[in-house]
C-alpha positions in Angstrom: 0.0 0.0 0.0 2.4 2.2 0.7 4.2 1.6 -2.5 0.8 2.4 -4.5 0.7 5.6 -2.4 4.4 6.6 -3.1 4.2 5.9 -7.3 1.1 8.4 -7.1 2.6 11.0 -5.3 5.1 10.4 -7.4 3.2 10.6 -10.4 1.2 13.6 -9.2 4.4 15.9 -8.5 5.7 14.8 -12.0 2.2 15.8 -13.5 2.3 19.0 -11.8 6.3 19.6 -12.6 5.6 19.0 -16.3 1.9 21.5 -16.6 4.1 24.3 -14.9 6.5 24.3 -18.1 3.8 24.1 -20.5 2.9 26.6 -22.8 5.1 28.9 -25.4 8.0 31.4 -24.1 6.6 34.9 -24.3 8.6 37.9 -26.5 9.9 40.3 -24.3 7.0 43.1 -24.0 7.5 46.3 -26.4 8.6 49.7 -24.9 6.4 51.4 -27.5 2.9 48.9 -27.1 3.6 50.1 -23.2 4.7 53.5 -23.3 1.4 55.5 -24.6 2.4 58.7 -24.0 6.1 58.0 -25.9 7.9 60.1 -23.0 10.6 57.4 -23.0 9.6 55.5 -19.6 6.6 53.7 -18.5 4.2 54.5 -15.6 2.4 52.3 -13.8 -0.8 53.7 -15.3 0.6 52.7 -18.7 2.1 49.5 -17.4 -1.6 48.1 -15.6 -3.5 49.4 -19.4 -1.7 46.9 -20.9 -2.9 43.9 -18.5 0.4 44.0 -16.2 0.4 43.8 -12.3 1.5 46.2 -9.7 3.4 43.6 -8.0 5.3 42.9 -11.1 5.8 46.5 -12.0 7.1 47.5 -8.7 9.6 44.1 -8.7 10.6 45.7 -12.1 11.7 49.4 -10.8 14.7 48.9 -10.3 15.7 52.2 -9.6 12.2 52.9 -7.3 11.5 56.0 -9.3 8.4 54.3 -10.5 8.9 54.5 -14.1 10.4 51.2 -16.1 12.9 51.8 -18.9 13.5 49.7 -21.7 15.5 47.1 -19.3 13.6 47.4 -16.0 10.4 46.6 -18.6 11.7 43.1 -19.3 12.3 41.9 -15.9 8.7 43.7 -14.8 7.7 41.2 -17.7 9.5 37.9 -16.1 8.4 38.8 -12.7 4.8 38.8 -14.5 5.5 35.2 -16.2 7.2 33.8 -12.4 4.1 35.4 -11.0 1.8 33.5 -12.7 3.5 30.2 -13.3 3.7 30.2 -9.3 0.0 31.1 -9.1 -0.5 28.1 -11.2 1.9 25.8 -9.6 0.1 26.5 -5.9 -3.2 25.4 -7.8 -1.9 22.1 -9.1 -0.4 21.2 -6.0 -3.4 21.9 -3.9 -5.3 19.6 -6.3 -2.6 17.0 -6.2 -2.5 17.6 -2.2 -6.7 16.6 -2.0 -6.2 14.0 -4.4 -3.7 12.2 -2.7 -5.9 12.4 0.4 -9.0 11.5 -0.8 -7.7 8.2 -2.1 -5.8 7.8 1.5 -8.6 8.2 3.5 -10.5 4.5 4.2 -14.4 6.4 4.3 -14.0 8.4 0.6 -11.0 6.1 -1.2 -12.0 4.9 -4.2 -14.8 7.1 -4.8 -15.2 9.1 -8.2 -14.7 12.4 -6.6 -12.8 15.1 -9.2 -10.9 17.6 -7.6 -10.3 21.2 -9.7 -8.6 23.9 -8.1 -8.4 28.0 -9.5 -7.2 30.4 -7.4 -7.2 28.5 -3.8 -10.6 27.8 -4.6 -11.1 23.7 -4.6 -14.3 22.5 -6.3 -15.5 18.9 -5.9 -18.1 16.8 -7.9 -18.7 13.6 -8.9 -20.7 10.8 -6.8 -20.2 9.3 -3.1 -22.5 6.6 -1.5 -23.5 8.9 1.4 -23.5 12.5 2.6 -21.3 11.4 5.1 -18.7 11.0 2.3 -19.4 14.3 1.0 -18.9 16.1 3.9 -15.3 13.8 4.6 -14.5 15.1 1.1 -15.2 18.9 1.7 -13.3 18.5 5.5 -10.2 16.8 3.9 -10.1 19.6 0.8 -10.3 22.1 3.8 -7.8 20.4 5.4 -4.8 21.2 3.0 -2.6 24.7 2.6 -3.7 26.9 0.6 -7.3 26.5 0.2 -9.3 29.5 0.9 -12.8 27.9 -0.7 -14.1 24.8 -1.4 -17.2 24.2 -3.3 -18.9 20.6 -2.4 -21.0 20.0 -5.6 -20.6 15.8 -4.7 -23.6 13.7 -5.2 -25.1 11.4 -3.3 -25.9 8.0 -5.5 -29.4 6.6 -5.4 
């Protein structure tokens, strides 16, 4: 048993390594599709307009003299791209976290209970026997790190 519970976790962590390095490398973002006002330098104002994040932008300014240049833009823009990855990463690993306890637990293992996961926010569904499943379900999701929600939309099979 604990051999089946060590090749999932393994599996699991390898899942989430290999979905945080998915997707296509992003061009280094553009002075001039930032800088609106074409003073040389971009404001926070400008910076946000375009979709990027204060916590980014401020990561960025080097200098603190809340303005980017040219160079400060491009590390604004991988703070942005670590930013997100990480936000995505935490999600992943929450749902791998439930997952792994779900199937652990003797009351709900085996169960088809689907765990998704945006923003902290864990959602269940699928079908338990019981509500006292249900509610083992929604207590071990609330259990793990990083949850800040979890929605219980498990059914009870007739």
């Amino acid at each position: 048993m604990k051999t089946l519970n060590r090749n999932l976790l393994t599996l699991a962590l390898a899942g989430m390594l290999s979905a945080s390095v998915v997707g296509q490398a992003q061009a280094a973002p553009s002075l001039k599709t930032y800088d609106s006002n074409s003073d040389g330098k971009v404001s926070l104002q400008e910076y946000e307009a375009q979709g990027g994040q204060v916590k980014a932008f401020k990561e960025g300014d080097t200098n603190h003299d809340n303005f980017l240049d040219r160079d400060e833009l491009v590390k604004a823009g991988a703070n942005a791209d670590r930013i997100t990855t990480g936000k995505y990463v935490d999600d992943a690993w929450i749902t791998t976290k439930v997952k792994t306890l779900l199937l652990k637990d003797e009351g709900v293992k085996g169960l088809d209970v689907n765990v998704e996961t945006h923003k902290g926010s864990v959602q269940l569904a699928g079908w338990v026997n019981n509500s006292t499943q249900a509610a083992q379900a929604e207590k071990i999701a609330r259990s793990v790190e990083g949850v800040k929600t979890v929605e219980n939309d498990l059914q009870v099979k007739r």
